[in-house]
C-alpha positions in Angstrom: -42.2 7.1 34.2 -44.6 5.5 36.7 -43.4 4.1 39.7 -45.4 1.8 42.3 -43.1 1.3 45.4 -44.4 -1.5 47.6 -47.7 0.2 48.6 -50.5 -0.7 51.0 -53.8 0.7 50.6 -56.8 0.7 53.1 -60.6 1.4 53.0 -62.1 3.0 55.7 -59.3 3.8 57.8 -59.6 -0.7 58.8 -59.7 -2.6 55.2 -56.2 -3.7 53.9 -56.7 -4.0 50.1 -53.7 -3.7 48.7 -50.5 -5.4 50.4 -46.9 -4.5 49.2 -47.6 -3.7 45.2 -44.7 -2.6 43.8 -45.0 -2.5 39.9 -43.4 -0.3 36.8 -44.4 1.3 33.8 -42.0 3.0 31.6 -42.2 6.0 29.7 -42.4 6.5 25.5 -45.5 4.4 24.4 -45.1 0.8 26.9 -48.0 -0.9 27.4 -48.2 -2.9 30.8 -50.7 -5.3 31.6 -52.3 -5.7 35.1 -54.1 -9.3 35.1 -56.2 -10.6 37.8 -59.8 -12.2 39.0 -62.3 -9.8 40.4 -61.6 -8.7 43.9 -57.9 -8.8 43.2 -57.3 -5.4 43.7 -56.6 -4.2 39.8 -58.9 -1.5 40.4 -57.3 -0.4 43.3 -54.1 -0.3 41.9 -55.4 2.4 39.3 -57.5 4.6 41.6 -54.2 4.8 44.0 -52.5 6.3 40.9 -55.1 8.3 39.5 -56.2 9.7 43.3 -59.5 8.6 42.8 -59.3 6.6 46.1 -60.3 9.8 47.9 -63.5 9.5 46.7 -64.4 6.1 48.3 -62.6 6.9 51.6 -59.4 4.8 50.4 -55.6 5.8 51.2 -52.0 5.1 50.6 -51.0 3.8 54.0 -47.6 3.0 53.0 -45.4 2.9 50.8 -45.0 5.4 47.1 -46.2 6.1 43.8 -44.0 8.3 41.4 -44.5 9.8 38.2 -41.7 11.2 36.3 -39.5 11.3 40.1 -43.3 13.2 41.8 -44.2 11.4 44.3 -48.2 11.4 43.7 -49.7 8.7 46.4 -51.1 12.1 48.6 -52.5 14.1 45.3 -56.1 15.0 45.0 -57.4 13.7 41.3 -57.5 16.8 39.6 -53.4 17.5 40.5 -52.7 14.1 39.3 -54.5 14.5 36.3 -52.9 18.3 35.3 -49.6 15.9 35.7 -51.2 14.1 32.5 -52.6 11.2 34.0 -56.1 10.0 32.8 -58.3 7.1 33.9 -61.0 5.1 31.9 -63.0 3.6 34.2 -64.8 0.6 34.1 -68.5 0.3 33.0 -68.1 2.6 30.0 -69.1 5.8 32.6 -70.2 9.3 30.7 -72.4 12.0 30.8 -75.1 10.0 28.8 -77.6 12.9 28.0 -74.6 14.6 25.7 -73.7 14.4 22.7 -70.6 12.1 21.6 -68.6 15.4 21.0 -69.4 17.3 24.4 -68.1 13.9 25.7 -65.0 14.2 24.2 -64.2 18.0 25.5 -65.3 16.8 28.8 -61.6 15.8 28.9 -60.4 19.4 28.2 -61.4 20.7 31.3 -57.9 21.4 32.8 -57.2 22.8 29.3 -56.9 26.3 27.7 -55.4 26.6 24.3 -58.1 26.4 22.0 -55.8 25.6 19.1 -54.1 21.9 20.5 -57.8 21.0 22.3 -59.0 21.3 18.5 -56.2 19.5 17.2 -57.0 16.5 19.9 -60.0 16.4 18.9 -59.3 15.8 15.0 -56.8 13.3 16.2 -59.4 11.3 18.3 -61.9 11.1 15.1 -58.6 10.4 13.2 -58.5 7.3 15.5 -62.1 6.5 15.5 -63.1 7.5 12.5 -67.1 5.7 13.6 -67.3 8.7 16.2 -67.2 11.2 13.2 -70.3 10.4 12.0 -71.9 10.2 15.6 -70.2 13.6 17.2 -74.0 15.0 17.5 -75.5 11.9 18.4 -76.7 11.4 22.3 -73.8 8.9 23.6 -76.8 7.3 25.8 -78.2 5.5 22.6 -74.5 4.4 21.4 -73.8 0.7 21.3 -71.6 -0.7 23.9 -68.6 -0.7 21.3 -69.0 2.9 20.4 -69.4 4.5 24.2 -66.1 2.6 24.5 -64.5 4.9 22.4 -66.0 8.1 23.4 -64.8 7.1 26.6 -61.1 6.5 25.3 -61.4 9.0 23.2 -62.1 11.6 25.5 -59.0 10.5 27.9 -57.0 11.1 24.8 -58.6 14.5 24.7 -56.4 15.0 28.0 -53.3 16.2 26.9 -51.7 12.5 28.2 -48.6 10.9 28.9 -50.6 8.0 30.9 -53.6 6.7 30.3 -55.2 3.9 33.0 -57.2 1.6 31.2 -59.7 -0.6 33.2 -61.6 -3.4 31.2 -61.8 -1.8 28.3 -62.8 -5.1 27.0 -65.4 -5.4 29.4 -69.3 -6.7 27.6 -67.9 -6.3 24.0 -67.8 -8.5 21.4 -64.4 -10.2 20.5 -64.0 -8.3 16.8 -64.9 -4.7 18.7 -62.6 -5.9 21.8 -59.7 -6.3 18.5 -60.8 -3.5 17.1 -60.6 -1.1 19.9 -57.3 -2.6 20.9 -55.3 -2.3 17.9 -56.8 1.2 18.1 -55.1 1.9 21.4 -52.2 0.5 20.5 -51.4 2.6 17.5 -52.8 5.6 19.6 -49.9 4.3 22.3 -47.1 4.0 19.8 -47.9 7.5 17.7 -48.4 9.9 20.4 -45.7 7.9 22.8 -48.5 8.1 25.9 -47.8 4.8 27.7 -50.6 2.9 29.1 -51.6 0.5 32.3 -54.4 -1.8 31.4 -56.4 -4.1 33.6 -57.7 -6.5 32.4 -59.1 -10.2 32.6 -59.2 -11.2 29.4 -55.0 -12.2 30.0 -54.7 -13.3 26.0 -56.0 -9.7 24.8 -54.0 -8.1 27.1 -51.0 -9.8 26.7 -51.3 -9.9 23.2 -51.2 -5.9 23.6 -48.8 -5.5 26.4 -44.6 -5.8 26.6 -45.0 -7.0 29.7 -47.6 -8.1 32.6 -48.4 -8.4 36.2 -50.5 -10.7 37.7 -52.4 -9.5 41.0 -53.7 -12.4 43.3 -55.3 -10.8 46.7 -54.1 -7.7 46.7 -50.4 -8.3 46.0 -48.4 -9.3 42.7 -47.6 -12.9 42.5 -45.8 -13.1 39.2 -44.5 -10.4 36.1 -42.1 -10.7 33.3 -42.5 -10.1 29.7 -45.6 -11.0 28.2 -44.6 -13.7 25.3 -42.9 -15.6 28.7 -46.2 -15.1 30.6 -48.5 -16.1 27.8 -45.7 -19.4 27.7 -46.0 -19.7 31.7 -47.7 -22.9 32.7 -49.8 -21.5 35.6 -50.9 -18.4 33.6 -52.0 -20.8 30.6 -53.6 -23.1 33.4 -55.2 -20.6 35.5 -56.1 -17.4 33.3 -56.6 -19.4 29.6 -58.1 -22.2 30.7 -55.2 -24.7 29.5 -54.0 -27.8 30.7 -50.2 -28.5 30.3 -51.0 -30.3 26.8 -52.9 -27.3 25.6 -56.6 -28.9 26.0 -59.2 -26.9 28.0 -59.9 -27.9 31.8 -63.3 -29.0 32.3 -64.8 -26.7 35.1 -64.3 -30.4 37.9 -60.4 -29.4 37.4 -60.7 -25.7 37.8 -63.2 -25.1 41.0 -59.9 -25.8 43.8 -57.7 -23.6 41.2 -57.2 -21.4 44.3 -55.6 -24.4 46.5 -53.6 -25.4 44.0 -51.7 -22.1 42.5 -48.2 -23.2 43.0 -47.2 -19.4 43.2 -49.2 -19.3 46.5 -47.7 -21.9 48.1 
């Protein structure tokens, strides 16, 4: 479905960001992890998808992105999105002054039939059954948990075959984070819309995911399935917080982590 072939991506015409990312993410309901520290470039990696790097003066220097045999790296947000492409961003972003419900149709702007948008829309409540009780309720006073759905909810709202996910676990508790999960991964598996999540939590997301990528300075340094990642020494090391016997590093073992990554060397 969604093909990354070995892209670069700059900022401002001078600021190499992304170097060589080449990554898949196959159609019919997968779920593919994207797993990284901050400043790796995960967020990157979306917005080239989505075209949402327009909007902060980024490009696709080189290299190709395909979706369903489009190539897509040159499209504007609002082709890529009539394509059936959605992104949640990070930060829980929405028009905070509306109500939970004109939140939701906000994602059935590219859409017409009034029949299938009000279908969607019993399908999102269907899946968050909390946001039928708040549909006239200002998403501004929502807890964090809640405008985390109404921002999922409205990408489902999208008419989707792909829906970018970007720290959806992002400042929520660990029983909403398994909540909202589960949630998306039913969603995923009943309406066959495969995903790409970001994500640092690595155990949540791998947990959720068939397989992974893990981003390190704007490239991808290791992938494979995700029971073999979440089995992979440096992965338990470096992203859980395990030594080799299972027991957590104390924070004197971790600070060089960067030196010692034996996938950098």
């Amino acid at each position: 479905m969604l093909k990354i072939n070995n892209i670069e991506v700059v900022y401002l015409k001078s600021i190499l960001v992304l170097r060589g990312v080449s990554l898949e993410v196959p159609a019919g309901g997968s779920i593919v992890a994207l797993l990284g520290a901050n400043g790796a470039g995960k967020t990157t990696t979306l917005k080239a998808v989505s075209g949402l790097l327009v909007t902060e003066e980024g490009e696709v220097t080189d290299g190709s992105i395909e979706f369903e045999g489009i190539r897509i790296e040159k499209n504007r947000p609002e082709a890529t999105a009539r394509l059936g492409i959605a992104q949640v961003m990070e930060g829980r972003r929405m028009f905070r002054h509306l109500t939970v419900e004109q939140n939701l149709m906000v994602g059935t702007a590219l859409r017409n039939d009034v029949q299938e948008i009000k279908r969607d829309l019993d399908m999102v409540y269907n899946y968050f059954p909390k946001l039928t009780k708040l549909r006239r309720s200002i998403t501004g006073y929502l807890s964090g948990g809640e405008q985390q759905m109404v921002v999922v909810g409205r990408a489902m709202m999208a008419n989707l075959k792909l829906m970018l996910l970007d720290e959806p676990s992002l400042g929520l508790a660990p029983l909403m984070v398994e909540e909202i999960f589960k949630i998306i991964q039913k969603f995923s598996t009943e309406q066959k819309v495969s995903i790409l999540l970001v994500e640092q939590n690595a155990m949540a997301a791998l947990s959720l995911a068939s397989y992974g990528y893990v981003m390190e300075n704007g490239r991808i340094v290791l992938d494979g399935p995700s029971e073999k990642l979440m089995e992979n020494e440096d992965v338990r090391e470096f992203y859980f917080g395990l030594s080799e016997a299972g027991k957590k590093k104390s924070y004197r073992d971790v600070k060089h982590y960067k030196r010692r990554k034996r996938w950098l060397a």
